[in-house]
C-alpha positions as CSV (number, residue, x, y, z in Angstrom):
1,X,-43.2,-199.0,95.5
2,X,-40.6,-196.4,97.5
3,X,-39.9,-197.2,100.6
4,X,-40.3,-194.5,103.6
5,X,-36.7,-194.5,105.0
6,X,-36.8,-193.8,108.7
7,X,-34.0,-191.1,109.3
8,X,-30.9,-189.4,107.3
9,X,-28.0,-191.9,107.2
10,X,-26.1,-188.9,108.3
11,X,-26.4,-185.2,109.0
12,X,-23.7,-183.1,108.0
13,X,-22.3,-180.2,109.8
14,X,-22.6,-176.6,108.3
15,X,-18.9,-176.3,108.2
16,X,-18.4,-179.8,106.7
17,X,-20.9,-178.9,104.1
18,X,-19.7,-175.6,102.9
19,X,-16.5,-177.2,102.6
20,X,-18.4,-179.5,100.0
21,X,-19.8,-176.9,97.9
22,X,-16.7,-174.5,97.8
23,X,-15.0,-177.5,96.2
24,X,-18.3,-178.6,93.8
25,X,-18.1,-174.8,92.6
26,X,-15.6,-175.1,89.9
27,X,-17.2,-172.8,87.4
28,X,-17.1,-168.9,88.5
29,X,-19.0,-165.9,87.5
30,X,-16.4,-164.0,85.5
31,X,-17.6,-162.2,82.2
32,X,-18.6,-158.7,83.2
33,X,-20.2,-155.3,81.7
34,X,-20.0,-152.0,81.7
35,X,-22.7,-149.9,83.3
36,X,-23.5,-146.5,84.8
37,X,-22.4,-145.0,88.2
38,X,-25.3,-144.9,89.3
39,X,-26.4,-148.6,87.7
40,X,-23.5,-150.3,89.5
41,X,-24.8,-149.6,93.2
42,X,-24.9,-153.2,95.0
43,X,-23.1,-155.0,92.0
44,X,-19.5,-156.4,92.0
45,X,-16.9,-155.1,90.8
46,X,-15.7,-156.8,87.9
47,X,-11.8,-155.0,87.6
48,X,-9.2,-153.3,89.7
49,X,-10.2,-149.5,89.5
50,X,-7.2,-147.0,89.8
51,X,-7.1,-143.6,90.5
52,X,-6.9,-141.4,87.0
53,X,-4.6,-138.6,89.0
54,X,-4.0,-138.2,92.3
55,X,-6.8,-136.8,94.5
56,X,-7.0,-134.0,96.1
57,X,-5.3,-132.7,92.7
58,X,-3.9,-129.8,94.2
59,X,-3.1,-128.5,97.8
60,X,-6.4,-127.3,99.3
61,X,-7.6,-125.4,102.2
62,X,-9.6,-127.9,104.9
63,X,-10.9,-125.0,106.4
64,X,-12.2,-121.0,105.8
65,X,-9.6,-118.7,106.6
66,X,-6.5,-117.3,105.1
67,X,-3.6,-118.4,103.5
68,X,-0.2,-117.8,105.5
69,X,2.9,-118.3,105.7
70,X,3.2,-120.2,109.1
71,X,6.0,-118.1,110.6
72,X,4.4,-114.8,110.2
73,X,1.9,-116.0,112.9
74,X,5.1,-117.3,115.2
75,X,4.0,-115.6,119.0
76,X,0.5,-114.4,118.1
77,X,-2.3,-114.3,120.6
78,X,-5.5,-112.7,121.6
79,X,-2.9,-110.9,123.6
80,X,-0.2,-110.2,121.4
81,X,-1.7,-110.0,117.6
82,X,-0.1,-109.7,114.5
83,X,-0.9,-108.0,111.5
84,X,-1.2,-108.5,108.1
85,X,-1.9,-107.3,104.9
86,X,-5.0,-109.4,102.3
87,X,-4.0,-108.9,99.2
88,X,-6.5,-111.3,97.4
89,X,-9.2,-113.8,98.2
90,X,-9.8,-117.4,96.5
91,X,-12.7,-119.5,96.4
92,X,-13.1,-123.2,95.6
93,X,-13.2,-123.5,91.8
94,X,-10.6,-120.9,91.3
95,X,-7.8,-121.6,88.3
96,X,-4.9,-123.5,89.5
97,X,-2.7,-121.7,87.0
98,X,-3.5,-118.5,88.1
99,X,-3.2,-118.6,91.9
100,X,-1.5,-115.2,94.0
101,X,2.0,-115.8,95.1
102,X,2.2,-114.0,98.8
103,X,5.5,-112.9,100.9
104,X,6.0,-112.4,104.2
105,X,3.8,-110.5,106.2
106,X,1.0,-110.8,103.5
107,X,-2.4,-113.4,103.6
108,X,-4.8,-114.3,101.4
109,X,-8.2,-114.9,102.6
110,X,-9.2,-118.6,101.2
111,X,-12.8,-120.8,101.6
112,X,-12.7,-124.5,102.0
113,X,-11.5,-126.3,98.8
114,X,-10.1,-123.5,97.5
115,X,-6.5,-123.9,96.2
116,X,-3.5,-123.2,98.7
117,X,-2.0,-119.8,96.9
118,X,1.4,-120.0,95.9
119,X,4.2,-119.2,99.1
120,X,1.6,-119.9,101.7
121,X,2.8,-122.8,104.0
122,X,-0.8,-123.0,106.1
123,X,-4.2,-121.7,106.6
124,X,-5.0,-120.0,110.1
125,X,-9.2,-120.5,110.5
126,X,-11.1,-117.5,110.3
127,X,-12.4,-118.1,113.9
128,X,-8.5,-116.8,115.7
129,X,-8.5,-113.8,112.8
130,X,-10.1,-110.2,113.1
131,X,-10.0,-108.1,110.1
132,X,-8.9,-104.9,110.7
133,X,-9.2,-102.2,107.8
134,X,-7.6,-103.9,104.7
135,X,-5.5,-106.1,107.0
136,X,-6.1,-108.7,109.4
137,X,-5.3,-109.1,112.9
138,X,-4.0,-113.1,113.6
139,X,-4.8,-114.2,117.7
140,X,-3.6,-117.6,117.2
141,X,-0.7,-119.4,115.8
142,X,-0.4,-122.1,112.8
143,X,2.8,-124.5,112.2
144,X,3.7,-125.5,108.5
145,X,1.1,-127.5,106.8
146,X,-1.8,-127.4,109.2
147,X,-5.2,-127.1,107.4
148,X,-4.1,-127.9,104.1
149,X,-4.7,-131.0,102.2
150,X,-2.0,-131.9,100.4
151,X,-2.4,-133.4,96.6
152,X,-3.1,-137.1,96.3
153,X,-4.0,-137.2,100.3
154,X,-6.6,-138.9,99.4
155,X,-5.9,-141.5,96.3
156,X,-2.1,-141.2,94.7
157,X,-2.3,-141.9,91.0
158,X,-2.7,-145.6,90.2
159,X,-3.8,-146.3,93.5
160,X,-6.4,-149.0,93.4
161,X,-9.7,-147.7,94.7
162,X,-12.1,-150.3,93.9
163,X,-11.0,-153.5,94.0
164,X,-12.1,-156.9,91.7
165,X,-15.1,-158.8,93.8
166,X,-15.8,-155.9,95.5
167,X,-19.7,-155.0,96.5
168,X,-19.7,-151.8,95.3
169,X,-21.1,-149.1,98.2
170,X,-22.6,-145.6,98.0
171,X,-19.2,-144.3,98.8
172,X,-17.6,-146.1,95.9
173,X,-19.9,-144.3,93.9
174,X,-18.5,-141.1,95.6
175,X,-15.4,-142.1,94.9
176,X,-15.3,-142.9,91.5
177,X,-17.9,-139.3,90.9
178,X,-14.8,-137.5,92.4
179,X,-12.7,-138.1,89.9
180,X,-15.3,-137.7,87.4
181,X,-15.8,-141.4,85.8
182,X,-19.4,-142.3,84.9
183,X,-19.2,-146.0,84.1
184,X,-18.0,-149.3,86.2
185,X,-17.0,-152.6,85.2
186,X,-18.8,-154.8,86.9
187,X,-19.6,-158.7,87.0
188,X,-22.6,-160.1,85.3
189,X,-26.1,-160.4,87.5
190,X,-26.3,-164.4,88.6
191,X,-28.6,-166.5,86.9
192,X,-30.9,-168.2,89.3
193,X,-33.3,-171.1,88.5
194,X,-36.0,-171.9,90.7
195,X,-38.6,-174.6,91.0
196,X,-41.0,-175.5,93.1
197,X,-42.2,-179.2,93.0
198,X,-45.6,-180.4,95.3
199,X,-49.1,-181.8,93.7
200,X,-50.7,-179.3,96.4
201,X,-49.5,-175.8,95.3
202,X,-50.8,-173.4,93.1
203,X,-48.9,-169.9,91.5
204,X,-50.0,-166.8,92.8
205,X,-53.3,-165.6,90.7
206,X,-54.5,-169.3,90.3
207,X,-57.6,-170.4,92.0
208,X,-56.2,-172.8,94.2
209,X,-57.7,-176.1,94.0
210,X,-59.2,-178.2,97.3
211,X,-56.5,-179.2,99.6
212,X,-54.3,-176.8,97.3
213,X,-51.9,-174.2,98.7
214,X,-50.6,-171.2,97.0
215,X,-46.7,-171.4,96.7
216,X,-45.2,-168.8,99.2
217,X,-41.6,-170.6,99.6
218,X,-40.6,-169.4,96.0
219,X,-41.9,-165.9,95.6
220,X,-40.2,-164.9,99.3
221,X,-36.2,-166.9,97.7
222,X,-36.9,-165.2,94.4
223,X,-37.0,-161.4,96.8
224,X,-34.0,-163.0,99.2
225,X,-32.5,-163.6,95.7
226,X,-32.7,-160.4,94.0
227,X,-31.7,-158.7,97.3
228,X,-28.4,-160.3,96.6
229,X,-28.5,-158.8,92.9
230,X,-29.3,-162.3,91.4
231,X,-31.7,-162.5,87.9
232,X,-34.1,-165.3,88.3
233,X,-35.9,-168.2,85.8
234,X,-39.2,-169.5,87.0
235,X,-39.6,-172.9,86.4
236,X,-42.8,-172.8,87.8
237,X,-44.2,-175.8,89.4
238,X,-43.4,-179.5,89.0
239,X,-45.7,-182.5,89.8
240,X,-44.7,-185.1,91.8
241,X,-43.1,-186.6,89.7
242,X,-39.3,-188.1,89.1
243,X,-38.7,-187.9,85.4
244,X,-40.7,-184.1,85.0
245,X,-38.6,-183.2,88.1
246,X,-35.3,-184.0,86.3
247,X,-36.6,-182.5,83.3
248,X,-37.3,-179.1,85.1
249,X,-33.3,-179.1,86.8
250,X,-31.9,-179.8,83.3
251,X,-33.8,-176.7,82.3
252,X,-32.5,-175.0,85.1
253,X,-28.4,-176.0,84.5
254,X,-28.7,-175.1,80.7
255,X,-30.6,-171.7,81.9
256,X,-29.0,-170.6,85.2
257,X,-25.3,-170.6,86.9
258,X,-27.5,-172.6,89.9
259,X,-30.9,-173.9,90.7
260,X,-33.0,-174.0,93.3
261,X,-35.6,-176.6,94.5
262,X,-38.0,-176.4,96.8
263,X,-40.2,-179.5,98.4
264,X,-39.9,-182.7,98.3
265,X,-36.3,-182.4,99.6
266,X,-37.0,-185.0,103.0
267,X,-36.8,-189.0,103.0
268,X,-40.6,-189.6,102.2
269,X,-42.7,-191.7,99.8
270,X,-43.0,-188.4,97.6
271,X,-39.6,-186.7,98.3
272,X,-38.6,-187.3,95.0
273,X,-35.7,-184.4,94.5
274,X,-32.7,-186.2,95.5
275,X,-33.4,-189.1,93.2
276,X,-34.1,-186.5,90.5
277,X,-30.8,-185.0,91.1
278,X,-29.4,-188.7,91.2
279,X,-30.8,-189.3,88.0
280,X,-28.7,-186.6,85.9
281,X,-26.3,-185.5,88.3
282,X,-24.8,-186.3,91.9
283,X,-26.7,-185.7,95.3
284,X,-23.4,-184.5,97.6
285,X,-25.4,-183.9,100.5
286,X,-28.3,-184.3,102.0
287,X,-29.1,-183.8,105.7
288,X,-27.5,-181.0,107.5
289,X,-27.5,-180.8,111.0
290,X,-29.5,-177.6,111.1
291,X,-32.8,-176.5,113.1
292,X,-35.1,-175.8,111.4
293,X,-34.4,-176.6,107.8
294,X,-32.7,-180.9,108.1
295,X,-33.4,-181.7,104.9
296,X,-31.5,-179.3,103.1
297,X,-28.8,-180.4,100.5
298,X,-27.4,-179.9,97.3
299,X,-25.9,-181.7,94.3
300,X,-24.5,-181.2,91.1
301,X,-25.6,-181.1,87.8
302,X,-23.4,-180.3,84.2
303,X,-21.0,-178.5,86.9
304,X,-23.5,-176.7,88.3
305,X,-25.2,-176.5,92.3
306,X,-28.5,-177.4,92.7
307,X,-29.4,-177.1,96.2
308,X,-32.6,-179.0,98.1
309,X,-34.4,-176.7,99.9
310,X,-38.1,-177.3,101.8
311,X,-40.9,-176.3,100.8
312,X,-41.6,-174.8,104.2
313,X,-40.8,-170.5,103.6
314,X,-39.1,-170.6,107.5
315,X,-37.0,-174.0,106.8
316,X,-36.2,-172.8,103.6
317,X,-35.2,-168.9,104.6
318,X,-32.8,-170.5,106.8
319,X,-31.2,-173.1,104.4
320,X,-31.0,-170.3,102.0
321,X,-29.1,-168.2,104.0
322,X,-26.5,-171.2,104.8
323,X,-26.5,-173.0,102.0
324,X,-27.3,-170.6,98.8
325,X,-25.7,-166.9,99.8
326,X,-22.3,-168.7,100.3
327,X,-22.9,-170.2,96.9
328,X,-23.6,-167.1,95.5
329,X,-20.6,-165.2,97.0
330,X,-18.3,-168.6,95.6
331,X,-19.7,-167.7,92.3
332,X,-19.0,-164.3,92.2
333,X,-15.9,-164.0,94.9
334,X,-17.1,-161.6,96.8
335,X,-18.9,-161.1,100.1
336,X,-22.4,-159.8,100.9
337,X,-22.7,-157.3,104.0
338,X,-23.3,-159.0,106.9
339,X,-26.6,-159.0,109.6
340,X,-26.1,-156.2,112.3
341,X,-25.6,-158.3,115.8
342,X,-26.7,-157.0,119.0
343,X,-26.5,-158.4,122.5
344,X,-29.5,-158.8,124.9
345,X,-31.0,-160.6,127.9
346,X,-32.8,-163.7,127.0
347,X,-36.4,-163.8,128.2
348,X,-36.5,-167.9,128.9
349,X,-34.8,-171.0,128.2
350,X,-33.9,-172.3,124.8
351,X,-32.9,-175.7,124.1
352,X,-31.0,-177.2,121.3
353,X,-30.2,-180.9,120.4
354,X,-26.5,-181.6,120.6
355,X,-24.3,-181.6,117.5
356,X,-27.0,-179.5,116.0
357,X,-27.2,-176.2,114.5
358,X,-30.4,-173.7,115.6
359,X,-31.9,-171.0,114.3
360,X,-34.4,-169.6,117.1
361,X,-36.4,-166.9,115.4
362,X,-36.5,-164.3,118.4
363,X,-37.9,-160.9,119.0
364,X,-35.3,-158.0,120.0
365,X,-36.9,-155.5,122.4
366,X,-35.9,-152.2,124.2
367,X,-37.2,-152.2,127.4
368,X,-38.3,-148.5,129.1
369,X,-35.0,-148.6,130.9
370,X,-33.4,-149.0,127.5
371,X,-32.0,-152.7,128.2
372,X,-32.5,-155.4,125.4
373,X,-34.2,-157.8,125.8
374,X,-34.5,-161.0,123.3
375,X,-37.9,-162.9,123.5
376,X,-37.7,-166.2,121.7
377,X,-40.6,-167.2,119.4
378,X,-42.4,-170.4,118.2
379,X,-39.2,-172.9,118.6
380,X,-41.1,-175.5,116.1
381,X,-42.6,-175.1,112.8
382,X,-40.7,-174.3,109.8
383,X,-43.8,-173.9,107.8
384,X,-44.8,-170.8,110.6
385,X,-44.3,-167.7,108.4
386,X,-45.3,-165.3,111.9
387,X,-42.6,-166.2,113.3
388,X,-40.3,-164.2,111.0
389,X,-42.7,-161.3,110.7
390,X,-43.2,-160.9,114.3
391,X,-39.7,-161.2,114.8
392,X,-36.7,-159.3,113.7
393,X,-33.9,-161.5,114.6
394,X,-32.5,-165.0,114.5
395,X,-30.9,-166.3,117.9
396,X,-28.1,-168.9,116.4
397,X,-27.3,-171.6,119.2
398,X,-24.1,-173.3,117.8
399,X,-23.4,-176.8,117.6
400,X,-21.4,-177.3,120.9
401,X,-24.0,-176.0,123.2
402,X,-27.7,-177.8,124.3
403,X,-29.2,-174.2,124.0
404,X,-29.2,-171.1,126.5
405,X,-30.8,-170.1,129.9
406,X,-33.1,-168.0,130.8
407,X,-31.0,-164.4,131.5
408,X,-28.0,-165.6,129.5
409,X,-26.6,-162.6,127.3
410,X,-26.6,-163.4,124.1
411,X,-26.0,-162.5,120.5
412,X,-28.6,-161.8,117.9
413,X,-28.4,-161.3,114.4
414,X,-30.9,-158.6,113.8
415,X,-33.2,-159.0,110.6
416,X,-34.9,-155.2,110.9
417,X,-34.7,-152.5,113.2
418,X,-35.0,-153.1,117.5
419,X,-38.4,-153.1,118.7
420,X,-39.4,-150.2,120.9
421,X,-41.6,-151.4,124.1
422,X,-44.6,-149.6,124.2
423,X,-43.7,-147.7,127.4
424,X,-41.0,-146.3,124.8
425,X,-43.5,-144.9,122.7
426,X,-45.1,-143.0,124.6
């Protein structure tokens, strides 16, 4: 017969454990493919991308206007104009190789992007010219080199523009469209393993038994999961049970670069996961001084993390987020764009145990006289899936402090958009 234990031997600190599983990590994610531009949008990079040729390829005009050379327009002014002759115009597109050559006293009248014509030494906008029968009359002056874009400006040949472990952005793609490449290197998609354990919870489309629950915890990592571009490998649902529990992670480790289990992760009679973990593997740690989300931990298994999460979606959201996106950056050496944070006046007092880590789920208002205001929510309950979607932020409280008063700025990491009061609105 287990024995209940009465209390983790030991909480951990975030810091402390992160340390942990940066040196557990020792296999990385480093075969990669090659896919489309448009396919690579929020995947690494998987190679050092350099520039083909230098970008802007040629001199270019930044602005409309006309091709000069800089001291022909020397002393102009509305008052005091000077003339020249246009003897050709150029728009963008035009060949490189056949561009006007223009002396002094001469212009050619150029659109944005269009190639600087051979002689000229600037572009005066089109806003300080008049034209004036086949000429033009200049009212302001340029200096050599103004509003042209000089070649490789931009990106000099062999200039890395995409580095290795980068998360590749829509300007990336912009980038590497300029210069006309249509497939990226990047690193394989993680493989996630996921498995719920509990004699109480049923998949989604069963008909849950009596005192059965349908399984919310895994559905809502498996979204978190492919957010951060991750496949994932249902395990489905293990009984209570030690041996079928160590069965289902060995699954996992053969399947996946990680696994994640949820339930069953505390010190009760039928937390069974660390014992599992024990039985193939080794538990590293277990009880991190976090609120919510205590039991959290991981181990490892053939080299590989397997992290105890609850079974509770809010205590397990916020282990994820400290525990697993870490991991998954480790594996794939990069780093995931972080929350937006925002400052704003807290509504009443929050308390936090000392030496403990807490997540506060709050609520992030504009008031009518556009001041933000953060309005904490239910402060127990990691099983209370409202108070995440009623909320849009998490209020952290770090380890040092006992919590916040009532009026005390502070920061917020912002889950979705500010709240609009409803004096706001209308």
């Amino acid at each position: 017969m287990r024995e209940r234990m009465r209390g983790f031997k030991e909480l951990i600190g975030v810091e402390e454990a992160l340390e942990k599983l940066r040196n557990a990590i020792t296999r990385r994610i480093t075969d990669s493919e090659r896919v489309s531009l448009l396919s690579a949008i929020g995947r690494i990079c998987g190679e050092d991308l350099h520039a083909p040729q230098d970008y802007p390829p040629y001199d270019r005009s930044a602005v409309d206007g006309y091709a000069v050379i800089a001291e022909d327009t020397f002393g102009a002014s509305p008052m005091n104009p000077i003339k020249l002759k246009v003897i050709a115009k150029l728009e963008a597109g035009a060949e490189v190789s056949e561009l006007p050559e223009i002396r002094r006293g001469e212009s050619v009248e150029i659109s944005t992007g269009a190639p600087i014509p051979r002689g000229a030494t600037a572009v005066i906008p089109v806003e300080d010219v008049e034209k004036v029968g086949g000429g033009i009359e200049i009212r302001g002056q340029v200096y050599p080199g103004q509003n042209i874009s000089r070649r490789g400006e931009d990106f000099k040949l062999g200039e890395i523009i995409l580095r290795k472990g980068e998360l590749i952005r829509p300007w990336h793609i912009g980038v590497a469209a300029s210069f006309g490449i249509t497939e990226l290197t990047v690193l394989r998609r993680p493989k996630v393993a996921i498995l719920s354990t509990g004699d109480e919870l049923a998949e989604m489309g069963e008909e849950p038994g009596a005192g059965h629950i349908y399984n919310s915890t895994k559905p809502m990592l498996a979204s978190a999961l492919s957010v951060l571009g991750c496949d994932i490998i249902d395990l489905g649902i293990s009984r209570d049970d030690v041996n079928k529990i160590s069965e289902k992670i060995a699954e996992g480790v053969r399947k996946g670069d990680l696994v994640i289990v949820t339930g069953g992760t505390s010190i009760g009679v039928r937390d069974l996961v660390p014992e599992a973990i024990s039985k193939i593997g080794e538990v590293i740690v277990h009880g991190l001084a976090i609120r919510p989300g205590k039991p959290a931990g991981f181990g490892v298994v053939g080299e590989k993390p397997v992290f105890m999460l609850s079974g509770f979606p809010v205590a397990a959201l916020i282990q994820f987020r400290v525990l697993v996106t870490p991991a998954i950056e480790y594996l794939l050496g990069c780093k995931f764009d972080p929350c937006p944070r925002v400052r704003g006046r807290l509504t009443r007092r929050v308390a936090s145990p000392p030496g403990i880590r807490s997540f506060v789920r709050v609520r992030v208002l504009r008031t009518a006289s556009g001041e933000l205001v953060v309005e904490p929510l239910r402060l127990t309950g990691s099983g209370m899936l409202s108070t995440l979607t009623r909320g849009n932020g998490l209020l952290i409280v770090p380890e040092e402090l006992e919590g916040y008063e009532e009026g005390d700025d502070v920061e917020v990491e912002l889950l979705s958009p500010i709240i609009e009061s409803e004096v706001n609105k209308r």
